[in-house]
C-alpha positions as CSV (number, residue, x, y, z in Angstrom):
1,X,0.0,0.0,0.0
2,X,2.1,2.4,-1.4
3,X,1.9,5.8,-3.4
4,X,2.3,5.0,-7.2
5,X,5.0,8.1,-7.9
6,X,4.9,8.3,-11.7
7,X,8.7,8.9,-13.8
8,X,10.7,8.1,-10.4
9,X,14.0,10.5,-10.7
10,X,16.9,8.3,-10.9
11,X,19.4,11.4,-10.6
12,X,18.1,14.4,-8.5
13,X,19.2,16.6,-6.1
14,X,17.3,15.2,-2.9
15,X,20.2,14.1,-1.5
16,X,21.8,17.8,-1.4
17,X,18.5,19.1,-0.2
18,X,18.1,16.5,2.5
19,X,14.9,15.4,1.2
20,X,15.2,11.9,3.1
21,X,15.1,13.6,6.5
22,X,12.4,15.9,5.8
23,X,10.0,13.2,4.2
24,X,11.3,11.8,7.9
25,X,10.1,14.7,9.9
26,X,7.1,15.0,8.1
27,X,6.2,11.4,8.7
28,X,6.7,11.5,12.3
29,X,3.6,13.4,12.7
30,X,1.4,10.5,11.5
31,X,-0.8,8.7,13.9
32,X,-1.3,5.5,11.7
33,X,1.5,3.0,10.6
34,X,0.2,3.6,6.7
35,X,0.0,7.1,7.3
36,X,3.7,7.2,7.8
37,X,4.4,4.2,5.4
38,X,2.8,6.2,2.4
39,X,4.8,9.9,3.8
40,X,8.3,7.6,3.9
41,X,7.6,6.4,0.2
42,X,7.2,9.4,-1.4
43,X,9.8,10.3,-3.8
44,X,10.9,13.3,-6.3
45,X,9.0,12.6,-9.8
46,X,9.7,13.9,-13.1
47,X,6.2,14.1,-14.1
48,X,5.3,17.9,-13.4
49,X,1.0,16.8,-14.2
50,X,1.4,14.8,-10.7
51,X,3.6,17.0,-8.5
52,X,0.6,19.8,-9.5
53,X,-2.0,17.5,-8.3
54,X,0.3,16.5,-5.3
55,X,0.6,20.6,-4.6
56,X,-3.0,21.3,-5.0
57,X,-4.3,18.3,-2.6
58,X,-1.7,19.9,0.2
59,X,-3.0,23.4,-0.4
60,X,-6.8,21.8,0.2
61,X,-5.7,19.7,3.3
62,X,-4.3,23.6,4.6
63,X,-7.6,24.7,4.6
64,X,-9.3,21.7,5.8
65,X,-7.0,22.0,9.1
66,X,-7.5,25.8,9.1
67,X,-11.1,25.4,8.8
68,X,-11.6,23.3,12.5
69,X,-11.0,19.3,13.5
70,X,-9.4,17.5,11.1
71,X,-10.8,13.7,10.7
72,X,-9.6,11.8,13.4
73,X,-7.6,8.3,11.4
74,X,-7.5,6.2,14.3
75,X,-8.4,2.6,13.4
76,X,-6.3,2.6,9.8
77,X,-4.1,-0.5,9.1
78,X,-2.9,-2.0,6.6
79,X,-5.2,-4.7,5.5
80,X,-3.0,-6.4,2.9
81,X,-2.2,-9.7,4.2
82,X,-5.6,-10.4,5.9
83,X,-7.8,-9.5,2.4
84,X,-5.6,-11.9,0.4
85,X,-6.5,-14.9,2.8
86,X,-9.4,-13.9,3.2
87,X,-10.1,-14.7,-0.4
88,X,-9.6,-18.1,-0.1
89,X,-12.0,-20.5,-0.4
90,X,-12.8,-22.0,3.4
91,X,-10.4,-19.8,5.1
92,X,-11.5,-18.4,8.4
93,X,-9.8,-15.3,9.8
94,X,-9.5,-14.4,13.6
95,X,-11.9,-12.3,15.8
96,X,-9.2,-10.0,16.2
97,X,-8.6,-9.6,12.5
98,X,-12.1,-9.3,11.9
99,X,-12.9,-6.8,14.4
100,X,-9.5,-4.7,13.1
101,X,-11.3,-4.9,9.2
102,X,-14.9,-3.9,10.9
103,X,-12.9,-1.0,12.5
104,X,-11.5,0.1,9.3
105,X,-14.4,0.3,7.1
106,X,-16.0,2.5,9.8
107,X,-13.4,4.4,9.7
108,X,-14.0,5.3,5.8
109,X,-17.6,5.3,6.6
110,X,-16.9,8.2,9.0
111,X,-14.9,10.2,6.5
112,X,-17.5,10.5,4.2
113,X,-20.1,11.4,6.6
114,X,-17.2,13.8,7.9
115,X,-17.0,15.3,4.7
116,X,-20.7,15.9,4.3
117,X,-20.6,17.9,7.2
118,X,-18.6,20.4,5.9
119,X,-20.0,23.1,4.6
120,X,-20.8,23.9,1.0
121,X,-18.3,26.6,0.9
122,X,-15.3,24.3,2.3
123,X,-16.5,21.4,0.3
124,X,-16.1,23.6,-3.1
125,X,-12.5,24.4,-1.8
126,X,-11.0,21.0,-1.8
127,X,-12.2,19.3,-5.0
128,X,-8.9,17.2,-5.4
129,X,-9.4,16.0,-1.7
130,X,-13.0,15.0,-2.4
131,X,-11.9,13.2,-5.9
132,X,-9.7,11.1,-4.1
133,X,-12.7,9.2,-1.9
134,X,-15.0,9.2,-5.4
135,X,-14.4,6.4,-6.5
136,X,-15.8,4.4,-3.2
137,X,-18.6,7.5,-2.8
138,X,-21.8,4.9,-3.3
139,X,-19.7,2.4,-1.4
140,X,-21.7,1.9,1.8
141,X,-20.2,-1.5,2.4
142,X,-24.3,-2.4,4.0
143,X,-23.9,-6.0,3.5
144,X,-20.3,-6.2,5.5
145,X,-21.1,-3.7,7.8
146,X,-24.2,-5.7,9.1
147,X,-22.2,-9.2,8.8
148,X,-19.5,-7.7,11.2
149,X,-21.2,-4.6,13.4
150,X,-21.8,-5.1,16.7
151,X,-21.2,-8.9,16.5
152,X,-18.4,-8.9,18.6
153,X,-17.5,-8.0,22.6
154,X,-15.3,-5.7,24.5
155,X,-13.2,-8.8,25.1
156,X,-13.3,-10.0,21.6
157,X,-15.8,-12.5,22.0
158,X,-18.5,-13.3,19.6
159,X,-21.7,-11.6,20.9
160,X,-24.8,-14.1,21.5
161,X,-27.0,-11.7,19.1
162,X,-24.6,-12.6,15.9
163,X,-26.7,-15.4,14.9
164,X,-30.0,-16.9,16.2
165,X,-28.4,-20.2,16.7
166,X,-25.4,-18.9,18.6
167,X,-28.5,-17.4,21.1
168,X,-30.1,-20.4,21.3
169,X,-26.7,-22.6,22.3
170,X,-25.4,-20.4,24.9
171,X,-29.1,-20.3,26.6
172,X,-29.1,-23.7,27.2
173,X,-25.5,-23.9,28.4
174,X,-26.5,-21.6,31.0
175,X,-29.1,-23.5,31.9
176,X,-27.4,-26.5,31.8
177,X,-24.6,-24.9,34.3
178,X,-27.5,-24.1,36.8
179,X,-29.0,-27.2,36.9
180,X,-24.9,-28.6,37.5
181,X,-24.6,-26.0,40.1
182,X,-27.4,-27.1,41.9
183,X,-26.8,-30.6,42.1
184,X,-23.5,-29.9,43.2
185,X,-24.7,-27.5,46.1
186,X,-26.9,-30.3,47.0
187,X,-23.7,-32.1,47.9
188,X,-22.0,-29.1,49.7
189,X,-24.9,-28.9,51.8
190,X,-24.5,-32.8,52.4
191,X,-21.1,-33.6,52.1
192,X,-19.9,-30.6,54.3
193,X,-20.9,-31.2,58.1
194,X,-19.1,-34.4,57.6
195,X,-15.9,-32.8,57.0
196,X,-14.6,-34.5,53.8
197,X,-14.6,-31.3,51.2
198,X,-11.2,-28.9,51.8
199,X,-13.1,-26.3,50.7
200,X,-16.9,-25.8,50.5
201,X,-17.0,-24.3,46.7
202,X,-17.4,-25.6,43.5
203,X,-14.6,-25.4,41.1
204,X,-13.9,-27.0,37.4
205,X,-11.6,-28.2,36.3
206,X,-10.5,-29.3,32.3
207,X,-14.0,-27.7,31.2
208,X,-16.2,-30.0,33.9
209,X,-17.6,-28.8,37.2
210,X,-15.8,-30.7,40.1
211,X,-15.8,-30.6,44.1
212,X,-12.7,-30.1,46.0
213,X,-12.6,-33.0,48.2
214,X,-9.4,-33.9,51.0
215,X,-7.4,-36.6,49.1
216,X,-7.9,-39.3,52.6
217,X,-11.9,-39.1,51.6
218,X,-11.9,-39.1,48.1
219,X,-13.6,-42.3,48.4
220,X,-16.3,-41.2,50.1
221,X,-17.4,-39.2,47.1
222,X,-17.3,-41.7,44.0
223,X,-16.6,-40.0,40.7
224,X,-13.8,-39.3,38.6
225,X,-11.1,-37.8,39.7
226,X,-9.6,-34.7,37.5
227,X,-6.2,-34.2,39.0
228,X,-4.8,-33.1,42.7
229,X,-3.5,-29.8,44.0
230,X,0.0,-28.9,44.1
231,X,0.5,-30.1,47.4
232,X,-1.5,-33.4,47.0
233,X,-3.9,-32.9,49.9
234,X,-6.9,-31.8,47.8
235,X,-8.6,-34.3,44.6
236,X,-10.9,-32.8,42.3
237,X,-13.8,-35.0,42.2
238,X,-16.3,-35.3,39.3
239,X,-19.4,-36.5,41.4
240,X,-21.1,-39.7,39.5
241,X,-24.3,-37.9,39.6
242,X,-23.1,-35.1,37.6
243,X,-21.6,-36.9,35.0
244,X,-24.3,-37.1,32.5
245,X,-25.0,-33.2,33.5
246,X,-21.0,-32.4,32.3
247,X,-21.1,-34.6,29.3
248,X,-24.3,-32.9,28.2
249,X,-22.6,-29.8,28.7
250,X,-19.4,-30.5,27.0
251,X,-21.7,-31.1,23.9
252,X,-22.6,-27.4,23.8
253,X,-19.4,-26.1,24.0
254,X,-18.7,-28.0,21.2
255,X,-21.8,-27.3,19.3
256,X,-21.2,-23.7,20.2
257,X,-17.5,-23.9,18.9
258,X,-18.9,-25.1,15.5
259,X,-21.5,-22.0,15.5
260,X,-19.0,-19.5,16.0
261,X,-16.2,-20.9,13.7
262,X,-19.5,-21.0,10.8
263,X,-19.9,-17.2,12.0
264,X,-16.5,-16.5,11.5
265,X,-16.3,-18.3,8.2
266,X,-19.2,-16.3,7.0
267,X,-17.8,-13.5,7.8
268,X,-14.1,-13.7,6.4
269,X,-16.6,-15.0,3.2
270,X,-18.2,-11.7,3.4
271,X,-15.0,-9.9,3.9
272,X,-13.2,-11.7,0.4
273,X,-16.1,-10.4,-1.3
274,X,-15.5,-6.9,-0.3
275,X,-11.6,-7.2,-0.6
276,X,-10.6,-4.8,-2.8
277,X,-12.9,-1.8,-1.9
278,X,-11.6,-2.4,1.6
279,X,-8.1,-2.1,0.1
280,X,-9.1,0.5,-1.4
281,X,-10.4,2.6,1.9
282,X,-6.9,2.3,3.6
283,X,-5.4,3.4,0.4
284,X,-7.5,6.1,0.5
285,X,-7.1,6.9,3.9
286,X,-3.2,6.4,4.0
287,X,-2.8,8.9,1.5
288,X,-5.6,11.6,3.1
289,X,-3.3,11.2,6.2
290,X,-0.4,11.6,4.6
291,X,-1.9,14.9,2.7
């Protein structure tokens, strides 16, 4: 993601005019890593058409920052790698990625809302600036922007409203882990006046809800046992009669595992469609940064 400098000087006088540590200085006040990639790739052209052009978009950036706030670039990346596996078939890209990609296409969304709030006056003042976003101007992105929106948490978890399905599984693992909790407390309240729990609390352990029981009664509590503490006095006993309960609830965190890897694959799907006018948008943005 680069700027495409037409008739490259082979021969100039940049190096007399220390134009390497000025592109350098100017760089430094980018806030995005493209941003400063595009400023630090600039070079001298030959090709007076584009160093006009170049000029003219510099002058209309000048106003823009004279004129009030200037758009706020936060959430740019480089999108490069994740769009070209993202466009092939049955790959399945990360929540992270995915949530960096959502953040990104906001972002363009947000500059050309920004831009129609400029005024009319401002807005006939930097025509170059506003050519550069024209080509993506009816690109609204509506069908990636709902498949990725919202769908995710603060903690990068998948949110239980992306899909229906995804709803329905974690309901009934919640319910599932009540009806576990309960039986266990049923054996707290049974198992504790006789002394044979080290602690009264229930615990899990590899993914199954277990009771914390000194290792000299462990057989007073048949089960499975899922590994001892560190200093061997405590087992961690899968009660018999919650067995059946765990199994039945390692069976929705599988089933919800498969739901959210078909979310994600729908997603990266949707994001491969959209691959090049998301390229496009950090282009875009890179270089309005770097302006």
């Amino acid at each position: 993601m680069f700027p495409n400098v037409p008739s490259p000087l082979a021969q100039s006088s940049a190096e007399m005019l220390e134009f390497a540590r000025l592109r350098e200085m100017v760089a430094g006040y980018a806030t995005t890593d493209p941003g400063r990639e595009w400023t630090l790739a600039l070079q001298p052209s030959g090709d007076a058409g584009w160093a006009a052009v170049e000029q003219q978009r510099v002058s209309e950036a000048l106003r823009l920052l004279r004129a009030g706030p200037s758009f706020d670039f936060h959430g740019l990346i480089d999108p490069g790698d994740w769009l070209d596996r993202a466009r092939i078939h049955g790959a399945v890209l990360e929540v992270d990625e995915l949530r960096a990609l959502s953040a990104l296409v906001g972002r363009f969304r947000a500059f050309q809302e920004w831009q129609q709030t400029l005024s009319e006056e401002l807005r006939e003042q930097i025509p170059s600036l506003r050519e550069l976003a024209m080509p993506l101007a009816e690109s609204r992105f509506t069908g990636l922007v709902q498949a990725l929106d919202g769908k995710f948490e603060a903690d990068g978890s998948i949110a239980d409203h992306a899909s229906p399905e995804l709803a329905r599984i974690r309901r009934q693992m919640e319910r599932q882990q009540r009806a576990i909790e309960e039986s266990l407390r049923s054996m707290l309240r049974r198992l504790g006046p006789e002394g044979s729990l080290q602690e009264d609390l229930i615990t899990v352990r590899g993914e199954r809800f277990v009771l914390p029981v000194k290792a000299e009664w462990k057989r007073r509590v048949p089960g499975v046992v899922h590994g001892a503490s560190s200093s061997g006095q405590t087992d961690f006993i899968e009660p018999i009669e919650t067995i059946e309960q765990n199994n039945e609830l390692q069976r929705l965190l599988e089933e919800e595992q498969a739901q959210e890897h078909r979310i994600l694959a729908a997603m990266t799907r949707q994001v491969g469609e959209h691959a090049e006018a998301i390229r496009a948008c950090a282009k875009i943005l890179a270089e309005v940064e770097s302006l």
